[in-house]
N, C-alpha and C positions, 0 to 999 in steps of 0.2 A: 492586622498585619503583625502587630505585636504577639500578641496569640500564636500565631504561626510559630517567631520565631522561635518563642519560650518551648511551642511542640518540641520541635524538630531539636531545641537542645536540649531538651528531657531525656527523646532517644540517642541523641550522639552521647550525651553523659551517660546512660545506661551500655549503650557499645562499648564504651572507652573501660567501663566498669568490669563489666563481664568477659570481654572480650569476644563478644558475639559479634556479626553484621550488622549494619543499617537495618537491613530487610528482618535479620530477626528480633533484632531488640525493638523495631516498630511495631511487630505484634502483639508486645505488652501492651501496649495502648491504644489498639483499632478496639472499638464494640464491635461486637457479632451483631446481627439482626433483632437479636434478643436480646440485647444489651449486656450479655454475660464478654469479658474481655479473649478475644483471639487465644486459643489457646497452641502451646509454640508446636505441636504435629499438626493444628489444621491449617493447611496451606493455603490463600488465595489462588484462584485460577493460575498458572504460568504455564506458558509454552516457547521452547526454544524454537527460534526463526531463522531463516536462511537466505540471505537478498543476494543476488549472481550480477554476473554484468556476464555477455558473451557476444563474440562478434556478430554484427548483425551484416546480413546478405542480401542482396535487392532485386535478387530476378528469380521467378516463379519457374523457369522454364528449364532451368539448369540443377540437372538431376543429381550429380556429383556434388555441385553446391549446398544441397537440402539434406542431402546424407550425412555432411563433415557439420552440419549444427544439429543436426539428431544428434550425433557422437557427441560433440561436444556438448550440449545438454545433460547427455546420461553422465558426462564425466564428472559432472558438479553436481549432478543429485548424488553422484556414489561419494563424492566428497564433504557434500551436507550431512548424508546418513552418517560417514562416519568421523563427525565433528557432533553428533547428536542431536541434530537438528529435528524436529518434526513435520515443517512445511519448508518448504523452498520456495524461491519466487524470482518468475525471470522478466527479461524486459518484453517490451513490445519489438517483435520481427526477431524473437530468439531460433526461429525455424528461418524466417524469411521473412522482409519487409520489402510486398514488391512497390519497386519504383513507378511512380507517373509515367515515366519516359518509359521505361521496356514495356509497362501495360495496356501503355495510348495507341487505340487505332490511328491517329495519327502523327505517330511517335517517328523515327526516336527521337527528333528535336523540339515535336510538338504535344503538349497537353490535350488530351482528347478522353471520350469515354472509354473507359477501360477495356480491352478483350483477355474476360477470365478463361478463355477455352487457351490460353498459355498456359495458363499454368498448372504447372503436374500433378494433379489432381491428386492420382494412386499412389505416389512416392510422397507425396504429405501425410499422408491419411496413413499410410504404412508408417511413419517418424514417426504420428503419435500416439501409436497401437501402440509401439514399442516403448514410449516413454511411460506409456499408462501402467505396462505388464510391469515397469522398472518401481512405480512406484508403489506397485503391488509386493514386489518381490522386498525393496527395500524398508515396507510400511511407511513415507515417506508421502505428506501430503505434498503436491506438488500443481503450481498455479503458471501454464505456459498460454505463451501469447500465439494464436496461430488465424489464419483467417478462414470461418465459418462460412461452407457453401450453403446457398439458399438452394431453392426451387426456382429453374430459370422460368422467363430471365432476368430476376429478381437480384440485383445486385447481391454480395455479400457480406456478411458483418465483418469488423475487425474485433477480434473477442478475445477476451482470458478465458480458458480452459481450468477450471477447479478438479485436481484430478483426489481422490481419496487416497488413504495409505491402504485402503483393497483392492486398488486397480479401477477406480469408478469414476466416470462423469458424473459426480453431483449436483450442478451447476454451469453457468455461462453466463460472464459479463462481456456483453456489447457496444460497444462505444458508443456513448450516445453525441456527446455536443464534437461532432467532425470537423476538420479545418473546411476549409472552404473549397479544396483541391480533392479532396476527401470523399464528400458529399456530394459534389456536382458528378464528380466522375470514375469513382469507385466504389464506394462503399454504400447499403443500408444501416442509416442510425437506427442505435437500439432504441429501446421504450423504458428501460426502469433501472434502479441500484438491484446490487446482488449482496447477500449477507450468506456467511456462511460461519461454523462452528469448526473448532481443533481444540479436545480437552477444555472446555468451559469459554475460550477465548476467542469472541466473534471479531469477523473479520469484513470489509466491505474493499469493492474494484472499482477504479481508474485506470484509464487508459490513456494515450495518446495525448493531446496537450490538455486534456482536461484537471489539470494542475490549475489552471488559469481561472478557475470560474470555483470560487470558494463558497455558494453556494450548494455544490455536490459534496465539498465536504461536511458542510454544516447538514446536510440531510444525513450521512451516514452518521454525525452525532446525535442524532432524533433518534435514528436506530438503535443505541446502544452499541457500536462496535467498538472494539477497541483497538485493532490498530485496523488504518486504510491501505492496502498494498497497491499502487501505482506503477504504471509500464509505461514507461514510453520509449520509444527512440530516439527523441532529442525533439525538443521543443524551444520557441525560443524567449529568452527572459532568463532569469536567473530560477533554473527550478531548484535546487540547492537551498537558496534563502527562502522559496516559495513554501519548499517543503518542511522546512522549519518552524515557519508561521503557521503553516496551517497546523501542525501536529501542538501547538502554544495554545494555538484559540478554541482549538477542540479540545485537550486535556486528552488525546489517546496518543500511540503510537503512527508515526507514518512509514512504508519500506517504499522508497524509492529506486525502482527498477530499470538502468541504462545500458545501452549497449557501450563493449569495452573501447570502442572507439572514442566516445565521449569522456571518459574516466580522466583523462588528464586537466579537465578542468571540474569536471562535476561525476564524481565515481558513484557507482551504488551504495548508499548505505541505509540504514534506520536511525531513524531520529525519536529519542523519549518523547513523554507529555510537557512535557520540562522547557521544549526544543531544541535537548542536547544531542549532538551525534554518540548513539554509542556505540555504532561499528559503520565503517569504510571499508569498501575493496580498495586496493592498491589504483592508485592515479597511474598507473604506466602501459596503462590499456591493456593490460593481460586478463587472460578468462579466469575468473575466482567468486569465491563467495566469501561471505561477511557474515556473520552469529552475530547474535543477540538472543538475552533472554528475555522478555514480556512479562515481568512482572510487577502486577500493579503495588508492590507493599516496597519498592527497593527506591531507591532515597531520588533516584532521577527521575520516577513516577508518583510519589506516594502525594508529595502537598498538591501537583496539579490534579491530581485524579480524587482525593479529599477531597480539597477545598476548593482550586477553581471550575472544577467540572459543576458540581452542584450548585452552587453561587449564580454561574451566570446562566444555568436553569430558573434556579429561582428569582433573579433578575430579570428574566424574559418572561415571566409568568404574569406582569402585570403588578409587583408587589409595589410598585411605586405611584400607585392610581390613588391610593389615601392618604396619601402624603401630600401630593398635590395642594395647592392653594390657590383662592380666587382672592389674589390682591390688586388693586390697580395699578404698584410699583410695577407689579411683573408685568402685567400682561401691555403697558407703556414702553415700549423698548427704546423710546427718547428719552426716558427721565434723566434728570441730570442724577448725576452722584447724588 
């Protein structure tokens, strides 16, 4: 620990000297791979990100409804593109979150198996032709929540859509761990994590309350990603502080993605390796997005991404198996003092 801090005030003394930033006067002192020091034009991976909050809407069958969140999606990618963004990232139900109650055969006051022949099938599937062409047009990677028809009568996924900045599906994360409402009566869980790439900076999907179960995060740390983009619609627990820990114990980025309904108590933002918030949408439930830059060398990332990423790798590798000792003290767990 001491080490650390002696680092980290080697480079604040050389910022304060030069009058560089955090981020570049820490490149004096990272090694390269080859152990020659960072030199100050090679840049570590970074990519500027974009986390939305926007109203979310609950019935599949209402076609005016699915239209004014197509718009209102395309209105915060054109907002992200020109904030400089390179990926955007919306909640779960950013098109539509249909309700138990409108989609229960024996609804509307009763929970039942779902009837998807509600819902609009051609007016979905047109919103995200349209948001793909936008993120083509804008080069703008963009990661929206919509729900994926199967082959009847195969229930369907609830999914994140990974769209490219050429206009492409290159990817589909599927909800895999479902509520309980979820799974008995809507939805097919998916089968696996999803990873994908923006400018050198891998990325892995959560959905819906899968906040709660920290070993999905801990698998996209086995993967090397560096930040997790998470969607939900509101889950309950404090995902706020949830999402904090987990982006602590992993040493990457987390974007936490809500509808602007929820904002007044828990708004969309990204949280560093650090578990510091570095950007919030506005708590006043209005549609917006939030920037942050990802980069791993800048003072809110650099020691957890150093030092405690690696560490508790090699703390879980077993390094503490010859150190071990066969004493009688220990293995007595009555010994007096």
């Amino acid at each position: 620990m001491t080490a650390r801090r002696n680092f980290k005030r080697q480079v604040r003394a050389r910022a304060a000297k030069t009058g560089e930033s955090y981020t570049s006067a820490l490149r004096h002192f990272l090694p390269t791979p080859s152990g020659d020091v960072m030199s100050e034009a090679r840049n570590p991976n970074t990519v500027r990100l974009a986390v939305a909050q926007t109203p979310v809407r609950d019935d599949p069958r209402d076609v005016q409804a699915l239209r004014e969140s197509g718009r209102e999606v395309r209105a915060l990618m054109r907002e992200a593109a020109a904030q400089g963004a390179r990926l955007v990232h919306f909640p779960e139900g950013a098109l539509c979150f249909p309700s138990k109650f409108v989609m229960s055969v024996d609804g509307p006051d009763t929970v039942g198996p779902a009837d998807w022949d509600r819902c609009q099938w051609p007016v979905l599937q047109s919103e995200l032709a349209a948001i793909t062409e936008l993120a083509r047009e804008l080069r703008l990677w963009t990661v929206i929540a919509s729900v994926h028809r199967l082959t009847g009568p195969n229930r369907p996924h609830n999914s994140l859509y990974v769209l490219s900045d050429r206009g492409e599906v290159v990817t589909r994360y599927d909800e895999r761990l479902l509520s309980k409402t979820k799974v008995s009566y809507m939805y097919s869980p998916g089968v696996s994590p999803v990873t994908f790439e923006v400018d050198g900076t891998r990325f892995g999907c959560l959905l819906g309350m899968e906040i709660h179960y920290p070993e999905l995060f801990a698998e996209y740390e086995k993967s090397d990603v560096d930040c997790v983009l998470f969607s939900t619609s509101g889950t309950p627990g404090n995902t706020a502080a949830q999402a904090q820990g987990h982006a602590t114990v992993n040493s990457y980025w987390v974007s936490m993605s809500v509808p602007s309904q929820h904002s007044p108590t828990a708004p969309s933002g990204i949280v560093a390796p650090n578990g510091d918030w570095l950007a919030r949408c506005p708590a006043d439930g209005s549609p917006s997005v939030a920037i942050a830059h990802l980069d791993a060398g800048s003072e809110a990332a650099a020691d957890a991404v150093t030092y405690g990423r690696p560490w508790r790798r090699e703390a879980r590798a077993g390094i503490y198996t010859e150190h071990q000792v066969n004493d009688p003290r220990s293995e007595d767990r009555t010994a007096a003092f």
